[in-house]
N, C-alpha and C positions, 0 to 999 in steps of 0.2 A: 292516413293518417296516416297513409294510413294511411285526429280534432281532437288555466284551474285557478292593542287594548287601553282602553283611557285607562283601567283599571291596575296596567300594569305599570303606567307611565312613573312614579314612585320606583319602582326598581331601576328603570332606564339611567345611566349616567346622565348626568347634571344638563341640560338644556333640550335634552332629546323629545319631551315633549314640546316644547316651542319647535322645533323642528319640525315634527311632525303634525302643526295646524298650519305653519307657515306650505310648508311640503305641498298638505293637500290640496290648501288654497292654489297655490301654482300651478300643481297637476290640471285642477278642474279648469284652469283659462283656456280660451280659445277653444272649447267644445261645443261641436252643434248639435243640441240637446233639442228636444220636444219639447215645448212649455212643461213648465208642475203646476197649473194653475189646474188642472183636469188629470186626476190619475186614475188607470181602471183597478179594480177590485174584482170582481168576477168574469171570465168568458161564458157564452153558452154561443158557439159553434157548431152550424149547421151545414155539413157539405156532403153534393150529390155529384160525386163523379162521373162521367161518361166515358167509357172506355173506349169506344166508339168512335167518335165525335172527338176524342180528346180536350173535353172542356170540363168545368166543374161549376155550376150552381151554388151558390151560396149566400147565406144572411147569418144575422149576427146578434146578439142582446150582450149589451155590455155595460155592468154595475159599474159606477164611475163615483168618485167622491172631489165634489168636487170642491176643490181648495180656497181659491179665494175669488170673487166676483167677476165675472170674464164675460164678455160675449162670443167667444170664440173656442171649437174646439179644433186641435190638430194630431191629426194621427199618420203614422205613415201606411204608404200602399205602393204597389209597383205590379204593372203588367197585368193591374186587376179592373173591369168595369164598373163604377159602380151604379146604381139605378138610383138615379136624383132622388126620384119622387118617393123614393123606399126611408130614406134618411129622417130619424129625427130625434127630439131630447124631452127626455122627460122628467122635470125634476118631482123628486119623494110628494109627494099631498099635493101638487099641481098640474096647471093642464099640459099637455103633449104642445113643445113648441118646433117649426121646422125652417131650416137654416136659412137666408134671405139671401147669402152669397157662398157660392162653394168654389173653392177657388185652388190648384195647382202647383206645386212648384216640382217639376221633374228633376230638377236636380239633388234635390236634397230626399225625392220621392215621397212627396207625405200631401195630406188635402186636408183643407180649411174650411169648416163649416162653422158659418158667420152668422149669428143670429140676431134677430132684430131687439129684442131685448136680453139684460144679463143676467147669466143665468145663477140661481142661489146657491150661495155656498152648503154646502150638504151630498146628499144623494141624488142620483138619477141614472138613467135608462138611455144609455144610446143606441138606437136601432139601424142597421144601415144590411142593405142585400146588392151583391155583386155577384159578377159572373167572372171566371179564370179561365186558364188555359194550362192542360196538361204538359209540360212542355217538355223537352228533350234534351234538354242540359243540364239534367240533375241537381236542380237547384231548383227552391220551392216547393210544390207540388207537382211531382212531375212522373213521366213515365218510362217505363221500360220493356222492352221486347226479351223475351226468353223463348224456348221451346221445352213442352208440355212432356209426360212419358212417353207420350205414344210419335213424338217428335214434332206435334203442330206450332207452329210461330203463337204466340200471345204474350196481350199486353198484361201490363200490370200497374200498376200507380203507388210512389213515396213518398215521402217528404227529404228534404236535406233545409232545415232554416238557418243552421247556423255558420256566416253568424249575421246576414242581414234579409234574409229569404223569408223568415214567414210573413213578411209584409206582400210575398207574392202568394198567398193562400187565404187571406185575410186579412181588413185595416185592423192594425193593434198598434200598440206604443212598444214598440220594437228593440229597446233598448234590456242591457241584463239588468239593470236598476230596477226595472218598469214591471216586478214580480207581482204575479197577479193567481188567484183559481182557475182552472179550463173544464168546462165542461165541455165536451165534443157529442155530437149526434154525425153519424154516418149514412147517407141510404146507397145501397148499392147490389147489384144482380143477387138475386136470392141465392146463384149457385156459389157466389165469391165467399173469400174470407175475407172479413175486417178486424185488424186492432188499433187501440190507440195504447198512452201512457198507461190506464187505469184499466180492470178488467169491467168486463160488459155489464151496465144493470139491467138493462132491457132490450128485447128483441121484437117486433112485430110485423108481420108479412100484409106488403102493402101491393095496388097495383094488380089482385088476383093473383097473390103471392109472385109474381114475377121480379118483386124485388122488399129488401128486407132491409128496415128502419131500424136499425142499430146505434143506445144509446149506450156510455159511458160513467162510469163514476167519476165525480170530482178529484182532478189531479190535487195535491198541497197546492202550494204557493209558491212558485218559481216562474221562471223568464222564459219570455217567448219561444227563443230559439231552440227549448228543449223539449217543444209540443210536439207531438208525432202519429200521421195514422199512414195506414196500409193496408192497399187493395189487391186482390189476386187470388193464384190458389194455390194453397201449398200442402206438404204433412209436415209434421213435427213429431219430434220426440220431448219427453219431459220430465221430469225429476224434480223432488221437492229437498230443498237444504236443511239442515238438521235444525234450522231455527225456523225452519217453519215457509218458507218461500217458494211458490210455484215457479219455478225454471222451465221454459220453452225454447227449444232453439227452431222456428220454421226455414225448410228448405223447398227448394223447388218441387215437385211432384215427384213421388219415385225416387228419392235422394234423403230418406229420412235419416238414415243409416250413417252420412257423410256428416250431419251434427252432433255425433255420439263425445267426441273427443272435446269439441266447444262446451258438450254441456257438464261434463265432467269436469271438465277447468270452472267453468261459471258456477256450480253449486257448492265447492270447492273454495272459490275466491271468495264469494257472497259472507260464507261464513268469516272466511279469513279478515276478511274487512270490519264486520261486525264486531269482531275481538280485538281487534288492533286499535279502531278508529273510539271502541267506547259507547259507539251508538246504531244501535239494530238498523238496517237498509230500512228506508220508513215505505216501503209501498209492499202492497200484496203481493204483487207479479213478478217477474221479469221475462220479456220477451225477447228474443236475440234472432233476427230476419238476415236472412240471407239475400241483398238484393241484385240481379243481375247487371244494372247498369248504375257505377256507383263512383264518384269524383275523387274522395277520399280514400281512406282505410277502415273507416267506422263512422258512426256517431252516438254518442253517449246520451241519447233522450232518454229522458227519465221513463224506466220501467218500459220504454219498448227500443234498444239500441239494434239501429243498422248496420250492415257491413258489407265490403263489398264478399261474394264467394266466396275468392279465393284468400278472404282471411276470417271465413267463419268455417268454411267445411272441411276435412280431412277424409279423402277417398281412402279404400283400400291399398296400402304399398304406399302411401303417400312418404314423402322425404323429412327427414329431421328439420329438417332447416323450415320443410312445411308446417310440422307440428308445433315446432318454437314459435314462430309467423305466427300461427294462429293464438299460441297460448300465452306470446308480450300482447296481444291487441285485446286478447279476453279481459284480461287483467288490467289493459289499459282505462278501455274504456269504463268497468265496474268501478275502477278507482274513483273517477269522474263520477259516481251515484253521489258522491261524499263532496270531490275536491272538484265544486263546478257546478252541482244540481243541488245538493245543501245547502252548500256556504258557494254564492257566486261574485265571482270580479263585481265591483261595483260598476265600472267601466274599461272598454277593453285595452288599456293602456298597460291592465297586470292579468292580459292573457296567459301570460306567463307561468302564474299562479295557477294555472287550471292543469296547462298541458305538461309544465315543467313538472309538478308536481306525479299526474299522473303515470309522466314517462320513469320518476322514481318509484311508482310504486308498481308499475309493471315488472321490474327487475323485481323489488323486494317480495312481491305474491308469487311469483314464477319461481322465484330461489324456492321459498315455502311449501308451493307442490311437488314440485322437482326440483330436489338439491342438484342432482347429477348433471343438470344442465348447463351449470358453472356460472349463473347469470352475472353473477358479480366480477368473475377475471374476464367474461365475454365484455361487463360493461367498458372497459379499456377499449377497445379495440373497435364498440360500436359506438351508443350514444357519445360517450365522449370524446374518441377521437372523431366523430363528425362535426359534433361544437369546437373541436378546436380547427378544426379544419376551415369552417367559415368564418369563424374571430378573429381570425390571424390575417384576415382582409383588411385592409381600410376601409373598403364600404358594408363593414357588419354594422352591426347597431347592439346599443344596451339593452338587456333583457330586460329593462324597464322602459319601455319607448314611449314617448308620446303623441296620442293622439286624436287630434281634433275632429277630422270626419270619420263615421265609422266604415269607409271603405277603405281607410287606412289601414285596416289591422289584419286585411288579406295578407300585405306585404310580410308580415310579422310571425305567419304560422312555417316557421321556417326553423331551422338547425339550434337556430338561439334560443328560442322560446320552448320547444319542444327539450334537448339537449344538453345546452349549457345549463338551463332550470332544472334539469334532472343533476346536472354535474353540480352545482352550488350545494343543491339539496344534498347529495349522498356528502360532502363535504362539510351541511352542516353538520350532519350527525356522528361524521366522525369526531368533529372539536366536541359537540354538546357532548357524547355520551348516547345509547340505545334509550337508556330510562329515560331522561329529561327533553329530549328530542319526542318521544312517544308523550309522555305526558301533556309538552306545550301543544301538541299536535290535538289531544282531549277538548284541552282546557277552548282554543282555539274552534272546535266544532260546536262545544256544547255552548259558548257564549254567539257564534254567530248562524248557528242553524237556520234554514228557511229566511238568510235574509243575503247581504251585500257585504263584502271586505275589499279590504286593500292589503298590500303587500305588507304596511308595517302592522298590522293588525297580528300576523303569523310572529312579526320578529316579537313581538310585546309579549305575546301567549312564550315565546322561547325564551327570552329575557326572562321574566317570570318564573320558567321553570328550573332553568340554570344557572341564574343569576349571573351572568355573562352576558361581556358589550355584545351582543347579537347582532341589531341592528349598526354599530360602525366597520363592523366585520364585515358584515354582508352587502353594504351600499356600494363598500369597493370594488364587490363582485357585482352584483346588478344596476348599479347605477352607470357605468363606466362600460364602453365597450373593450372587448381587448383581452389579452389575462397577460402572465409576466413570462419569461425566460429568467431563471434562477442561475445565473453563472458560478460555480464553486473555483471561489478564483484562486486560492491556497486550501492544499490539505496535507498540512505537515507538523510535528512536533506537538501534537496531542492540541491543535486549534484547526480549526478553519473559516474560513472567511465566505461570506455567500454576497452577492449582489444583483440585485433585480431590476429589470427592463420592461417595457411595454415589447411584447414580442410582434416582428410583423413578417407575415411567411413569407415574401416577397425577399426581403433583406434588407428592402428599403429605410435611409438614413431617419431613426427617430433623433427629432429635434430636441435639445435641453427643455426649452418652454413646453413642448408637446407632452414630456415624457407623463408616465403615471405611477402610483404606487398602488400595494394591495396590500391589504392586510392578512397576511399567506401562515395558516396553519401549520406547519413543519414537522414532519414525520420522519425520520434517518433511521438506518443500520449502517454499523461499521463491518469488511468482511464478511459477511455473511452473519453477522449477531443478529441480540433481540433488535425490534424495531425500538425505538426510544418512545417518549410518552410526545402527544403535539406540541411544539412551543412557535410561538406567535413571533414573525415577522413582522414587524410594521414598519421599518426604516427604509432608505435605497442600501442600506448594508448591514449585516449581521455576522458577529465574531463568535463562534461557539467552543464550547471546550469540547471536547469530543475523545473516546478511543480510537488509537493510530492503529491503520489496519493498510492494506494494499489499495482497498478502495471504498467508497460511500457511496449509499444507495440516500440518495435526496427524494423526500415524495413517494415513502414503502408504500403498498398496495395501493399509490394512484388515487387518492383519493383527494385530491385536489386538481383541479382543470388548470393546468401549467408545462412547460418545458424545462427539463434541467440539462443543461450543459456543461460537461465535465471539463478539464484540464485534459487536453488530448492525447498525452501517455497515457493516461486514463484508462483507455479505450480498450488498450490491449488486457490487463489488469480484471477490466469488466465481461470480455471475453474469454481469457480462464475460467473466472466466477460460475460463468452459465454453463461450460466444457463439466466442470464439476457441480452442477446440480444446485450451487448456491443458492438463487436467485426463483423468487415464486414468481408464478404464473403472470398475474399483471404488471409484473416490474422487468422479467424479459419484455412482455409484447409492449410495455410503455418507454422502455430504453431503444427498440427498435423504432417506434415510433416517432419520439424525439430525434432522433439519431438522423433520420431521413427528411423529418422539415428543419431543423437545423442546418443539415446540408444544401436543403433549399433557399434557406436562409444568407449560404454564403456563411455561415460559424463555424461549419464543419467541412475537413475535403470531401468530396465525393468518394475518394479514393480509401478514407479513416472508414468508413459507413459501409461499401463494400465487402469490405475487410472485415469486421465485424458481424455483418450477418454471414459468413462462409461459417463463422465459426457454430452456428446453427442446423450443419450437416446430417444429426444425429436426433434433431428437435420430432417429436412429436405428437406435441400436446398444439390441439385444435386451436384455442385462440392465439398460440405466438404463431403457428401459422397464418392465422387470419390477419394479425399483423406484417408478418413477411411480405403476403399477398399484395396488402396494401401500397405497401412501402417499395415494393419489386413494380408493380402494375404502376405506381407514381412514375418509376425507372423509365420502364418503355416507353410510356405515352410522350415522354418527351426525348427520349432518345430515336423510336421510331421515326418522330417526326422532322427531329434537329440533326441527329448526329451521322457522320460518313458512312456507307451500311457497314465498313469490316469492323466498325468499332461496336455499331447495332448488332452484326453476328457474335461478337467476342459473349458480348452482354446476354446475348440468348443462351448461347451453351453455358454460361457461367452458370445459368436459373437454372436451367434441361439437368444440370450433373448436380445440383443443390439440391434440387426437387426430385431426381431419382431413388436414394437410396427410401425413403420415408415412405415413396407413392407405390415402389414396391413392397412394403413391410405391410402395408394397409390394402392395396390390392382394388381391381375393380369389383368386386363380389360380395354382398351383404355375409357376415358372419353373423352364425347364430349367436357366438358369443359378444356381438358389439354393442357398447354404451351408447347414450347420446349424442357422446361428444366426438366417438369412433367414425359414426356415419356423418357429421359435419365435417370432418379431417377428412374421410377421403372424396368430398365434393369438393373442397378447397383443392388438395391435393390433383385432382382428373384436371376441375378446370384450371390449373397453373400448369399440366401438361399441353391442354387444350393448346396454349399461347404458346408455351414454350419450347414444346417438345413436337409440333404439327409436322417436322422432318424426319423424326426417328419410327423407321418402317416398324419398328413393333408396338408402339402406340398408335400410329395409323393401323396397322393390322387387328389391334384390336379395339378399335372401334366400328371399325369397317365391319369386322365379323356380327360383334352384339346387335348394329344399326340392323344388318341383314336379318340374323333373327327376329326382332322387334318388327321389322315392317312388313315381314310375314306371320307374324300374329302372335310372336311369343313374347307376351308383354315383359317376362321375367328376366328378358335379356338387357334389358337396359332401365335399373329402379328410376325413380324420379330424382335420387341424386346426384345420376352423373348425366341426366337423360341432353340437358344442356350442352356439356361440353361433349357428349359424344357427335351429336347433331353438330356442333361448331366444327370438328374434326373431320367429320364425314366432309362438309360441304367445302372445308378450304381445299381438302386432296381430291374432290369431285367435280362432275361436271355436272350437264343439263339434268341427266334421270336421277342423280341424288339431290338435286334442286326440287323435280317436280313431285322425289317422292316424301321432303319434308313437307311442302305445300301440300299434296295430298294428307296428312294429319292434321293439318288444319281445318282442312273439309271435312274430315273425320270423325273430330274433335265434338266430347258432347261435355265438356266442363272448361270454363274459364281458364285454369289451371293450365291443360292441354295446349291448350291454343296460346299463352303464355309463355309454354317451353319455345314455341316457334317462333315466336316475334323475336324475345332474346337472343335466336340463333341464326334465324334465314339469313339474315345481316350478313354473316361468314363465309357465302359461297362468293368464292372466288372469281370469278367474272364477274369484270364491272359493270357492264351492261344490265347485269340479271341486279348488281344490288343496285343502279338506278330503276329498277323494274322494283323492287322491295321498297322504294322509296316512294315509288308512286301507286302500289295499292298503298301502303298506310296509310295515303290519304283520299283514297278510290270512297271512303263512305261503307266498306266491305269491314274493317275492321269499327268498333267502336271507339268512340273519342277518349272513354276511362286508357284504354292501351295502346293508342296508335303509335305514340312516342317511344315505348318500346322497339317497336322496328328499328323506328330512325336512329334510337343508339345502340343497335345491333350492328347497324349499316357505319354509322360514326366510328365506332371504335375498333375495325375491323382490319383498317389500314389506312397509313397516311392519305393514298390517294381518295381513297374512300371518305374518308374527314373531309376533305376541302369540297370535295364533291358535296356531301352533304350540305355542307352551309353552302351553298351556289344552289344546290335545291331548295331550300328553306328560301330564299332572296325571292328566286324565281317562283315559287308557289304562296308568300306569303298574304295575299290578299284571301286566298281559299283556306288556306290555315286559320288565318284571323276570322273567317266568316264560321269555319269548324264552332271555333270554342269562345265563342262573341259572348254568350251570355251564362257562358257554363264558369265554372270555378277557374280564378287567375293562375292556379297552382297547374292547369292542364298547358296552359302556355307556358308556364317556368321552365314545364319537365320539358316543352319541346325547343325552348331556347337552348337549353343546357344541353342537351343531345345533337342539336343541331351543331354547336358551335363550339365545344368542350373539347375537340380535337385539335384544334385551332393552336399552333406554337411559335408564332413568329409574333415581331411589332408590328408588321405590316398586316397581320391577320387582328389584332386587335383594335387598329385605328379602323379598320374594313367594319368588324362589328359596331364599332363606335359610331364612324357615317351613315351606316345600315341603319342605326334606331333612332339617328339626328331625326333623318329622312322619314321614317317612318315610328313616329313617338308609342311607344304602350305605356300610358300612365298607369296601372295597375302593376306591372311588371318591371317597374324601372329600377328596383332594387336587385333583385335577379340580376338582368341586363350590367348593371354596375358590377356585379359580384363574378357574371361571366368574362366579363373584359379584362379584369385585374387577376384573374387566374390565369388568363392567356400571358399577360406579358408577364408573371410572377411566372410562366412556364419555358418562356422565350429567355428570363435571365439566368434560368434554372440551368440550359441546355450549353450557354455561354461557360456558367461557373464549372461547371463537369469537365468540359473538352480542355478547363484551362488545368488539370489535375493529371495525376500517372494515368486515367481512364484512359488515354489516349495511346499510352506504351504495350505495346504485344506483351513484354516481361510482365507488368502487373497481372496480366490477367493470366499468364502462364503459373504466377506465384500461389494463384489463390484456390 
């Protein structure tokens, strides 16, 4: 992740109900759905893992009601055997009847059991026993390798179903519609531990006690995908939340210690949810597992949520940026108890609604525990400038997408869904108001609990509570991909003038007929004044009365997912403003932002945008940093690549003498006295020296020094903050023994985390031979497939030559890559296209990818693929627009 009212229709403006039957009806065409002629009602699941053997045993009793006259039931299943003669239906008061024809369709993975008479509309009993396979790509029931305290190798077994896998653990009606009760029975080695969603009602030792028959209480009433059990051995630590909730976080053996901080945050948020949301977490438990081999960043199963390590545990000394890591995914996924396992998408077309939603309320529970974290100026700079990052593509899509098969909606768990749904949402609540936004949010859980919603179901519950267009607001934003560029095209004599665009990063010509509109919430300060109250855009143009000041702040604290672009005297203007403190924290790091894809865009010179961030010499608050970062690291990647190197050196030193006064104020060395936000600045801060400053002998000296310490045992010389970019430093001014002495921490390494820092860094040693040697353990089978990618964008973004390299490896290995992650999650091939080929700055290197995946199709990955090719030539016109600017004159850069 890392993985969310007819009653109010009367409020809605004039049509908006007919809208939203006509809406639905469209949405639901073209969907391959299960019949409803047979719906289940209760599970009672039986499974006997083999740890072993790596298989699993299983059968099934499944309460079914059935609907209306059918001779036919159809369930899905995948990579599961079933045993013919085991299958059969039993309707309520009658006799036991079994199937006459059972019949396949692998593509759509579901089986048909055809009976010779139909069977009665009512109840009944379908019984069916299969056998599985544990398998290795984290997806279904599947397994995992760890090492024990004492360091032995052992397996373990999870689940991951969502969102089409528990059809590989057992046949069910697979669908979030298809909510149903679970009751799970487990048997498994007496010595192991099991849990599932619900806590244990019964235990018995079977076998001559060599193995133990472990049953379950009945989950509620929810969707498949959020069933969950787990086998292995772990400890845990535990804590109960002040409303009464048993909290568990298990970790590996010997590792109790390293979930202390997870479960702080989780009995913490538990409650905080409960108070906000209106309605108590409905399960007795919560269990939160730590799994070693894990696809995502989490998964939100009701009452037992997975994760991979290194975003459930915090060792000793661990880094801010580890503790934040941990404590947005806490919060993430708890959200999802509510937004996604109460109230779930009807179908996955408003996946949106699950993750968008939870990605907003990871920021709001995380502000809530820790203010001091900034989560709110941080949201600038992360979730939302990553949604705008991929929207400003032509191959994004609307956060409302459509879609027919549900293998479709892999494509979809991406920037937009996760991001922009977080960015719409904080944006609703700035129009609604805190109170009326919290309320529809009530009114919206208590009317749909334990059942299925849609998108306009949330706008009806807000409408309702604010009595505001909601829904015409918001369709512009989720129906429509894209957001605007706000041009302030006059700001004089007490008016100003705004005009809005379909923005596209590239720069590429929007057509009249293409163009779009939004309906844009408006926020201003004049000069550094109050922020004004919102007032509503809705036209291609807007004349406002305004106080005349030096400059306007369009869009105060960002809370709208947009670009403003000023009048480009402007710039200077806006640059005193930040010189004197004017300007708050997300509206620096959102003026820089903008500033830099504008320029990408071709709206702005490179040469304005330069200029402008110099005047940030004295900055040091952690997220305009992290903007900088962004927006400087956009710089290189395509100047490295494109431009003549004395233009590339100008551009380095100009970072190296930016990035100095600040990286010395902050220092390499943990103060007792530092905030949150202290020890995230000086990890931004090292790793922009890491890049920038890899020639100035007293940043190499001291890195060279701490690395030495550290790999003689003194772990204190180099925290987990800067542990990265020291490693990167080390290895670009090293040779072969600072090569084999990062690889020996690898071998070393007895935490995910560890072995992490080195992937991210081996990349960096400077001989290319060795990073073709990094390219080829990554995919030696030595690392596992959750990180291998990691390398490879160690190795990618290390150096140009390094880049092209990379994608010439990816070409030549991609048949063993594809065999890698064949049946594991489509997101582990996104991450290794994107590394592979994200270095890539030319047109010739884009049409190169394009022949690459003619030739060789990934229909699961083709959006990706579309999204990697268009950032290449959006980077190839990037590198044109620069050189044709003062960037090219020695005096510019002598100026700045």
């Amino acid at each position: 992740s890392s993985r969310f009212c007819s009653d109010a229709r009367s409020e809605l403006p004039e049509g908006a109900g007919y809208l939203r039957v006509s809406m639905a009806a469209s949405k639901a065409e073209g969907r391959v759905l299960l019949p409803e002629t047979v719906l289940p009602v209760r599970y009672e699941v039986h499974l006997e893992p083999n740890l072993e053997t790596f298989t699993f045993a299983g059968k099934e009793k499944v309460e079914v009601e059935v609907k209306e006259a059918t001779d036919e039931i159809t369930v899905h299943t995948k990579e599961l055997t079933i045993k013919h003669e085991s299958i059969s239906f039993k309707p309520k008061g009658a006799a036991e009847l079994k199937p006459e024809i059972i019949s396949y369709k692998t593509a759509d993975t579901t089986v048909t059991f055809k009976f010779a008479e139909v069977l009665p509309v009512g109840q009944g009993i379908l019984e069916i026993e299969f056998i599985g396979l544990l398998n290795d790509q984290m997806a279904g029931f599947s397994r995992s390798s760890y090492r024990d305290a004492k360091g032995n190798s052992k397996i373990m077994a999870s689940t991951q179903f969502e969102s089409l896998d528990a059809r590989r653990a057992f046949p069910c009606w697979d669908e979030p519609a298809r909510k149903a009760v679970f009751s799970v029975t487990l048997v498994v080695d007496a010595a192991l531990t099991a849990f599932s969603n619900m806590p244990e009602s019964s235990r018995k030792l079977i076998d001559g006690g060599k193995r133990a028959e472990l049953a379950f209480m009945d989950t509620p009433k929810m969707s498949t995908y959020l069933l969950a059990f787990v086998v292995g051995e772990f400890d845990f630590l535990q804590a109960q939340t002040k409303h009464g909730v048993l909290v568990r976080v298990y970790t590996p053996p010997g590792r109790a210690e390293a979930g202390a901080f997870s479960l702080k945050v989780a009995t913490q948020a538990l409650d905080g949810y409960d108070d906000y949301f209106g309605i108590p977490y409905p399960l007795p438990k919560l269990d939160m597992v730590a799994i070693p081999e894990f696809a995502a960043g989490a998964m939100e199963n009701w009452g037992l949520v997975t994760y991979r390590e290194v975003d459930l545990l915090i060792e000793k000394g661990a880094s801010r940026q580890q503790m934040q890591r941990v404590c947005i995914v806490v919060t993430h996924e708890l959200a999802h108890q509510w937004f996604g396992n109460l109230v779930t998408m009807t179908w996955w077309d408003d996946l949106w609604l699950n993750e968008g939603f939870a990605s907003w309320c990871e920021n709001y529970m995380a502000d809530q525990i820790f203010p001091d974290y900034g989560m709110w100026d941080q949201f600038t700079t992360d979730a939302q400038a990553s949604a705008l990052r991929l929207d400003a593509l032509r191959s994004s899509h609307p956060i409302q997408v459509p879609i027919a098969r549900a293998e479709e909606v892999e494509e979809v768990f991406d920037a937009i869904s996760y991001c922009k749904g977080a960015a719409v949402i904080r944006m609703a609540h700035a129009y609604l108001g805190a109170e009326n936004f919290q309320n529809g949010l009530r009114a919206y859980f208590k009317k749909h609990s334990y059942g299925n919603s849609e998108t306009l179901d949330l706008w009806g519950a807000w409408a309702e509570a604010s009595k505001k267009p909601v829904s015409e607001l918001m369709a512009t934003w989720t129906e429509q991909m894209g957001f605007p560029v706000v041009t302030v095209k006059s700001f004089s004599g007490g008016k100003m003038e705004l005009e809005q665009h379909w923005f596209l990063g590239d720069g590429s010509e929007v057509k009249p007929e293409e163009d779009k509109l939004w309906k844009i919430p408006l926020i201003c300060s004049y000069g550094g004044g109050e922020a004004s109250a919102p007032k509503l855009m809705e036209g291609r143009t807007l004349s406002m009365e305004v106080t005349q000041a030096d400059y306007v702040v369009v869009n105060v604290g960002r809370h709208v997912p947009m670009r403003v672009l000023y009048p480009e005297d402007m710039y200077a203007s806006l640059a005193k403003a930040i010189q004197k403190g004017e300007l708050s924290v997300p509206d620096r790091a959102g003026l820089i932002l903008d500033a830099y894809a504008l320029t990408k865009a071709g709206k702005l010179g490179a040469d304005t945008v330069l200029t402008l961030f110099a005047a940030f010499h004295d900055e040091v608050d952690f997220t305009v940093w992290d903007a900088l970062a962004q927006a400087l690291n956009g710089f290189d990647s395509v100047l490295m690549a494109g431009a003549k190197d004395t233009i590339y050196a100008r551009f380095v030193a100009f970072v190296a003498k930016l990035v100095a006064k600040p990286a010395a104020k902050v220092g390499w060395e943990r103060q007792d006295s530092d905030g949150h936000l202290d020890g995230l600045l000086r990890e931004r801060l090292v790793s922009l020296q890491a890049k920038f400053s890899k020639d100035d002998p007293t940043v190499v000296a001291e890195a060279k020094r701490r690395f030495g310490l550290f790999v003689g045992g003194e772990s204190s010389a180099l925290p987990d903050d800067i542990k990265v970019p020291a490693f990167q430093l080390v290895l670009k001014n090293g040779g072969a023994s600072e090569y084999a002495s990062v690889q020996d921490l690898h071998t070393k390494a007895t935490t995910n985390l560890e072995k992490k820092h080195v992937y991210t860094s081996i990349g960096h040693v400077a001989d290319l031979s060795k990073k073709k040697e990094v390219l080829e353990w990554a995919i030696s089978g030595e690392v596992k497939i959750q990180d291998f990618f990691y390398a490879v964008g160690s190795v990618s973004s290390s150096s140009k030559e390094a880049g092209d390299m990379t994608w010439s490896f990816y070409k030549q290995n991609f048949e063993k890559i594809r065999a890698m992650v064949k049946a594991a999650s489509p997101s582990l091939m996104d991450a290794m296209i994107q590394c592979s080929a994200r270095s890539l700055c030319s047109i010739a290197g884009a049409e190169d990818v394009e022949k690459f995946f003619k030739e060789n199709p990934l229909k699961q990955n083709q959006r990706t693929i579309s999204q990697v090719i268009e950032g290449i030539r959006s980077n190839a016109s990037f590198v044109e627009r620069i050189l044709k600017t003062k960037v090219t004159e020695e005096a510019f850069w002598d100026k700045l």
